[in-house]
C-alpha positions as CSV (number, residue, x, y, z in Angstrom):
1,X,-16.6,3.5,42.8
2,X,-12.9,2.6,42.2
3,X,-13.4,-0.9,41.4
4,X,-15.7,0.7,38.1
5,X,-13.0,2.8,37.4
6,X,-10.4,0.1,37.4
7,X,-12.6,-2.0,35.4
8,X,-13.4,0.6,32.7
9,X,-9.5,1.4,32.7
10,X,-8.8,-1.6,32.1
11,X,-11.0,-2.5,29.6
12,X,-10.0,1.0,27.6
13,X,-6.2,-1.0,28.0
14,X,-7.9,-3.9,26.2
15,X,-9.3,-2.0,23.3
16,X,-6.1,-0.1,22.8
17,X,-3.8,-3.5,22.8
18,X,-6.0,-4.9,20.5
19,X,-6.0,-1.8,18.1
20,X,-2.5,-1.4,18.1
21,X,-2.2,-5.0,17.4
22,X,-4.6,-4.9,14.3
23,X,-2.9,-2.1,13.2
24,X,0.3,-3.5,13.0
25,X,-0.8,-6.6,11.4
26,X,-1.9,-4.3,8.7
27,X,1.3,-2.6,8.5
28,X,3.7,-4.0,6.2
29,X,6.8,-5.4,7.5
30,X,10.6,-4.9,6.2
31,X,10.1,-8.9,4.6
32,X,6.8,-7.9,2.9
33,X,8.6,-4.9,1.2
34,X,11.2,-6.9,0.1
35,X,9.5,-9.7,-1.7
36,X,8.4,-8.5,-5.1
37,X,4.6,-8.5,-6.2
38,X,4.8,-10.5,-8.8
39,X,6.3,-13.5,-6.9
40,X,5.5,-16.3,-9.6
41,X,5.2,-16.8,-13.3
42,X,2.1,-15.4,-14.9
43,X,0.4,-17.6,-17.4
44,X,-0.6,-14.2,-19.3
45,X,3.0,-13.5,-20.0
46,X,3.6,-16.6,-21.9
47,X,0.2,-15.9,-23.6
48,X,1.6,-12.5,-24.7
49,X,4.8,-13.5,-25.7
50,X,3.0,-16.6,-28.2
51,X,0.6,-13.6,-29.3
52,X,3.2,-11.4,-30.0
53,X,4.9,-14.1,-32.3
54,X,1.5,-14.9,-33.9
55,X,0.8,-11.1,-35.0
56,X,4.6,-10.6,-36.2
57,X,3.5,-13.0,-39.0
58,X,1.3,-10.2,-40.2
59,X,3.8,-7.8,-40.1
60,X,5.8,-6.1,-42.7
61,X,9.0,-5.3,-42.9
62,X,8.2,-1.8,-43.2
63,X,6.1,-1.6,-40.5
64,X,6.5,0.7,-37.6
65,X,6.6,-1.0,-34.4
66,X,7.2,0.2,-30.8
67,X,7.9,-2.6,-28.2
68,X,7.8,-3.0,-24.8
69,X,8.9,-4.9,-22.5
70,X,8.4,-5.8,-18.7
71,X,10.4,-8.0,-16.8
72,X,10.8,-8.8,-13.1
73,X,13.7,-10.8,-11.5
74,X,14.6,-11.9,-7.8
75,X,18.5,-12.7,-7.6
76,X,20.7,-13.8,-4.3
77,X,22.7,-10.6,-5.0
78,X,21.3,-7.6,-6.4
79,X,25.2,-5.5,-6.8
80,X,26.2,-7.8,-8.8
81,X,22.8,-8.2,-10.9
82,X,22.6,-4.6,-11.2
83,X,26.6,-4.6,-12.5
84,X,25.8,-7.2,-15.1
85,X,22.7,-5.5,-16.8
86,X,24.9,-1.8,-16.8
87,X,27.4,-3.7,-18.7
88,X,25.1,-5.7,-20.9
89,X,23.0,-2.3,-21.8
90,X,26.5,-0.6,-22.7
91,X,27.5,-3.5,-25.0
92,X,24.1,-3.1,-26.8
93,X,24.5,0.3,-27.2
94,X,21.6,0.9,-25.1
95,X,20.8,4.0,-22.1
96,X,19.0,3.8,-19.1
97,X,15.8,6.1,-19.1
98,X,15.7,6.2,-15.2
99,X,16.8,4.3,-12.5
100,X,15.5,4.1,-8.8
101,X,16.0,2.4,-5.8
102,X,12.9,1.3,-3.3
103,X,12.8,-1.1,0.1
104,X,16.3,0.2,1.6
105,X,17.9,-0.8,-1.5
106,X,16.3,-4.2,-2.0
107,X,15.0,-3.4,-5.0
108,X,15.9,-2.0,-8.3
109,X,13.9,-0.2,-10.7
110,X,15.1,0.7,-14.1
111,X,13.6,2.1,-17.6
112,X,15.9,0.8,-20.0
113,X,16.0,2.3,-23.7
114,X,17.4,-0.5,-25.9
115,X,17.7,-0.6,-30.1
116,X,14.8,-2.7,-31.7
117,X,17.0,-5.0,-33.5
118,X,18.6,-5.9,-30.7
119,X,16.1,-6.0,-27.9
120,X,15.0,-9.2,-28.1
121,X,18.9,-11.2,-27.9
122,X,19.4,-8.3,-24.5
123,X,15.7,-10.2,-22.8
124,X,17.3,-13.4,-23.4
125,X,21.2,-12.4,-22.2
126,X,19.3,-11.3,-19.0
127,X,17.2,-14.7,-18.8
128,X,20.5,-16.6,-19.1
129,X,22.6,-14.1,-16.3
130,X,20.1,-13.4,-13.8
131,X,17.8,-16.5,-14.0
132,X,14.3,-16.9,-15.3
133,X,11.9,-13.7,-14.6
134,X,9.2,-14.1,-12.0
135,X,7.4,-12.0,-14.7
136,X,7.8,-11.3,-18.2
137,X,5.3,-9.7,-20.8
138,X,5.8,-8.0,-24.3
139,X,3.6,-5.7,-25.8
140,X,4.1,-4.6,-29.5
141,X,2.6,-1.8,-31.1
142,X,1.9,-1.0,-34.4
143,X,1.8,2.2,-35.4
144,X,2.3,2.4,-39.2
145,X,-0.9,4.3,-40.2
146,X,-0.9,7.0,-37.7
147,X,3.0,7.5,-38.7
148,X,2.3,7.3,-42.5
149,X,-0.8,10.1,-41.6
150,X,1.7,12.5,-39.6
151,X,3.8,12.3,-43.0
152,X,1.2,13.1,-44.7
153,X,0.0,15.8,-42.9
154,X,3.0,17.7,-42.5
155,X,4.1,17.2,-46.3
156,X,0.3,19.0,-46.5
157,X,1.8,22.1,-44.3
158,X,4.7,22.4,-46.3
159,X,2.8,22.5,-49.4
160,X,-0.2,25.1,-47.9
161,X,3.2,27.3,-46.3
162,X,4.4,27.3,-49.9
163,X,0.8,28.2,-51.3
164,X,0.7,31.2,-48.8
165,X,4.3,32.5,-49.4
166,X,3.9,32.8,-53.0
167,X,0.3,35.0,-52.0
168,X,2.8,36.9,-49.2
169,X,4.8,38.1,-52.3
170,X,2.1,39.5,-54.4
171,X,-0.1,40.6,-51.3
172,X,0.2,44.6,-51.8
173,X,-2.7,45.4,-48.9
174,X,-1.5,45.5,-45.7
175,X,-4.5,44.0,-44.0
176,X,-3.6,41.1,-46.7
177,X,-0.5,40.9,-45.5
178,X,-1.3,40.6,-41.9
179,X,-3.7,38.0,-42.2
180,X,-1.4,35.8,-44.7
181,X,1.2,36.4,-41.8
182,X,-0.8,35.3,-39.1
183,X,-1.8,31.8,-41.6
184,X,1.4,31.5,-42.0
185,X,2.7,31.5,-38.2
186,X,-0.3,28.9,-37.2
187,X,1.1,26.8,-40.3
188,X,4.2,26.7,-39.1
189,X,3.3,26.3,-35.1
190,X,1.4,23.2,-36.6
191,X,3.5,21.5,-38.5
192,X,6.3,21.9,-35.5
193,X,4.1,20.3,-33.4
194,X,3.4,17.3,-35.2
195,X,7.1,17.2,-36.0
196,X,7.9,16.2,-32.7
197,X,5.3,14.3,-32.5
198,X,6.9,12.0,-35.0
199,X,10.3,12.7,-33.9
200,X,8.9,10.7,-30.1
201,X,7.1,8.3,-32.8
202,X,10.8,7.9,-34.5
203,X,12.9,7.9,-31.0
204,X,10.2,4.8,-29.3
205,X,10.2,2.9,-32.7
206,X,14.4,2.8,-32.8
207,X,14.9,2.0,-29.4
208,X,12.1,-0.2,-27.4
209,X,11.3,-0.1,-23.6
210,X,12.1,-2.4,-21.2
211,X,11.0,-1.9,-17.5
212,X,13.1,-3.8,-16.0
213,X,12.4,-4.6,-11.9
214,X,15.5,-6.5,-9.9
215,X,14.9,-7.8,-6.4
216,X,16.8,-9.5,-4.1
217,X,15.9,-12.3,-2.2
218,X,14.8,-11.9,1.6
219,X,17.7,-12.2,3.8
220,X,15.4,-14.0,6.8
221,X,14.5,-16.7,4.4
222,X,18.1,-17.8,3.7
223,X,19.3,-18.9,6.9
224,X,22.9,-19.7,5.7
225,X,23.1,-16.3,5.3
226,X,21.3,-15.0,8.6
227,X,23.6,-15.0,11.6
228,X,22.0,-15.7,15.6
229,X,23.0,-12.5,16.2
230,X,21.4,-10.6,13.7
231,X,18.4,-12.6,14.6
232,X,18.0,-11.4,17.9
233,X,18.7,-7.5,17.4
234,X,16.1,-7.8,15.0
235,X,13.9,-9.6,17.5
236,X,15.0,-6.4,19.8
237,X,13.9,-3.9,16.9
238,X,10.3,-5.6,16.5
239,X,9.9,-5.5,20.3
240,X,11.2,-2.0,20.0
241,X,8.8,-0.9,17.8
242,X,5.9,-2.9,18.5
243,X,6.0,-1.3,22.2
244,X,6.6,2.0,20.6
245,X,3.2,1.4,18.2
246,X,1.5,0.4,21.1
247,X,2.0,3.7,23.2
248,X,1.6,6.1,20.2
249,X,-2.1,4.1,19.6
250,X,-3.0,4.5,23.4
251,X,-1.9,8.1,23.6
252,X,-4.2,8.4,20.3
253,X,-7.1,6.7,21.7
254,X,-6.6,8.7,25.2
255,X,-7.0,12.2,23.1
256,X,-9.9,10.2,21.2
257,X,-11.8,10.0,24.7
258,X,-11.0,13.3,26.1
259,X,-14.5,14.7,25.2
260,X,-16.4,11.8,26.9
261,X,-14.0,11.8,29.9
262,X,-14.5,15.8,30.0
263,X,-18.6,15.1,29.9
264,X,-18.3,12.3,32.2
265,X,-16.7,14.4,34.7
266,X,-19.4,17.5,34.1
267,X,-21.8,14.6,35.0
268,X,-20.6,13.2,38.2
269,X,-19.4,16.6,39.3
270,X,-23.7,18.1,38.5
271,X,-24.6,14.9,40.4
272,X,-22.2,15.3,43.6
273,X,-23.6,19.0,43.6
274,X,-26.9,18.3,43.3
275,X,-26.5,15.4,46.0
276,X,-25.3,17.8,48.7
277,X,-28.2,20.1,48.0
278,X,-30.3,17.3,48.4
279,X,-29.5,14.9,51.3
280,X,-32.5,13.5,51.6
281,X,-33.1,12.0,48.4
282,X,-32.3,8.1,49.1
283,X,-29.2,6.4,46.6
284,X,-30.1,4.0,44.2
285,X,-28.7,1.1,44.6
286,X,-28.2,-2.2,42.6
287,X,-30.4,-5.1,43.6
288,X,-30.5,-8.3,42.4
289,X,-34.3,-8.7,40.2
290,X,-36.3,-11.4,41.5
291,X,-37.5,-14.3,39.2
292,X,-41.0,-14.7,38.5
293,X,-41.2,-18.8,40.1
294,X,-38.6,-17.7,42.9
295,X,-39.9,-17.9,46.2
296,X,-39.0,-15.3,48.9
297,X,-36.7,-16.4,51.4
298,X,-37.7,-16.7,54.4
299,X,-35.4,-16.0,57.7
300,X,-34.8,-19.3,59.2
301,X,-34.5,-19.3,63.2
302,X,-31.3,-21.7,64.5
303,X,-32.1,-25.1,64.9
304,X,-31.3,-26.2,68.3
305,X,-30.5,-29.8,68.9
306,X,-32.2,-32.2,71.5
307,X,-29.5,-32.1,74.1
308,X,-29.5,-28.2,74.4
309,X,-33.2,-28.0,74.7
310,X,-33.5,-30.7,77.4
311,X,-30.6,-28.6,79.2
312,X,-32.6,-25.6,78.8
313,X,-35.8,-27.5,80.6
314,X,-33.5,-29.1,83.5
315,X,-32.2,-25.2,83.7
316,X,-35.8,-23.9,84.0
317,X,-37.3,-26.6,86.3
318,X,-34.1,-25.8,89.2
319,X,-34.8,-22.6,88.6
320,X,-38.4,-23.1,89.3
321,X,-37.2,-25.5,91.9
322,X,-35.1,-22.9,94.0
323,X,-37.6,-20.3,93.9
């Protein structure tokens, strides 16, 4: 009975290693985090960019246009890669939307808010400071008719709120006068909407997007800058943690099986009691199945050699003898 309960102990060890250890394959590690996604140069970026250039041929000069960029770096030092675009976006006269920081400050995210004319020269500054992008796509929009039709439909409000304030001022019914009111309030609720609207339309056109991604370069993979020391304390910290992962897991897997241990033990306790109450029901016990060609052994008697059995004769015949 213990040696089955060591053995299914240790094979619930087994299972928990190996869960703990699939689990924390699938976690991602500190160098995972740190490398960007987007690690080499897409072929659809350069397709963009050419496609870009193609449909600017279309264009007119008097075309509304909203541009966007997105461009991913990875730099040796991201302070000082961070420093140079803050001082680039100031020359330009340019803002940044939002800023955030991910991976322990490996990484760098920024919405950057640059003006048209200029946007294109501030890509290339930052190709020439930071290094060529592990990604970079453009995307221009052209908005021209649905900015020409908000125009249009607000110099329509203007004219219908003039219409209705010239029928306020002759209106002598009240109920008239409620209901031209009430026109008049939707009106103007209408044409503020699509007043900002166009305003946002105005504000994306005059200064274009760039999502702009910096990432520095993983520290492990440099080993001039990687000391023996740091090495081994973070050796320490995987161990650490690994042993820490490992305990959580079996402690999770123990409460897992704590409703088949409970029915377990309702089982083996019903059986002892139900044993005692019955002594004389015989155990079952394991026996090895005979094969169907095998041949029942049969109890061979000791073999005794020639020399004993003609001692035994001599023995017999004095005894014989003597009597």
């Amino acid at each position: 009975m213990k040696k089955k309960l060591l053995s299914i102990v240790s094979i619930l060890l087994l299972l928990t290693f190996f869960v703990s250890g699939c689990s924390s394959r699938d976690t991602p590690s500190f160098n995972d985090q740190s490398m960007p996604e987007d690690a080499v140069i897409h072929d659809k970026s350069a397709e963009s960019t050419e496609q870009s250039k193609e449909n600017q041929d279309f264009l007119k000069k008097d075309d509304k246009l909203i541009v966007t960029y997105q461009v991913d770096y990875l730099v040796d030092n991201l302070d000082d890669s961070t420093k140079i675009v803050k001082e680039l976006l100031k020359k330009e006269n340019g803002f940044a939307d939002s800023e955030e920081v991910y991976n322990s400050g490996m990484e760098h995210y920024f919405i950057l808010r640059v003006p048209q004319e200029v946007v294109e020269s501030f890509v290339d500054t930052l190709n020439q400071q930071l290094g060529k992008p592990t990604y970079l796509s453009k995307r221009t929009e052209n908005v021209t008719s649905s900015y020409t039709d908000l125009e249009a439909r607000i110099r329509m409000e203007d004219a219908k709120q003039a219409r209705l304030n010239e029928l306020m001022a002759r209106a002598e019914r009240m109920e008239d006068m409620i209901q031209l009111e009430n026109a008049i309030a939707e009106s103007i609720s209408h044409k503020e909407s699509m007043q900002n609207e166009l305003n946002h339309m105005d504000d994306s056109i005059q200064y274009s997007s760039i999502h702009l991604r910096i990432t520095e370069k993983d520290r492990v993979s440099s080993p001039s800058r990687v000391s023996f020391g740091y090495r081994v304390v973070e050796a320490f910290k995987g161990m650490f943690f690994n042993t820490v992962t490992f305990i959580e897991n079996f402690i999770i897997f123990l409460i897992y099986l704590i409703p088949v241990i409970i029915v377990a033990l309702i089982i083996v306790y019903i059986v002892k009691k139900w044993r005692k109450r019955n002594p004389g029901f015989p155990e079952f016990k394991w026996t090895r199945k005979q094969k169907k060609n095998e041949k029942p052994q049969e109890s061979k008697a000791p073999v005794q050699s020639d020399l004993l059995k003609d001692l035994s004769e001599n023995n017999s015949d004095s005894d014989q003898k003597e009597s």
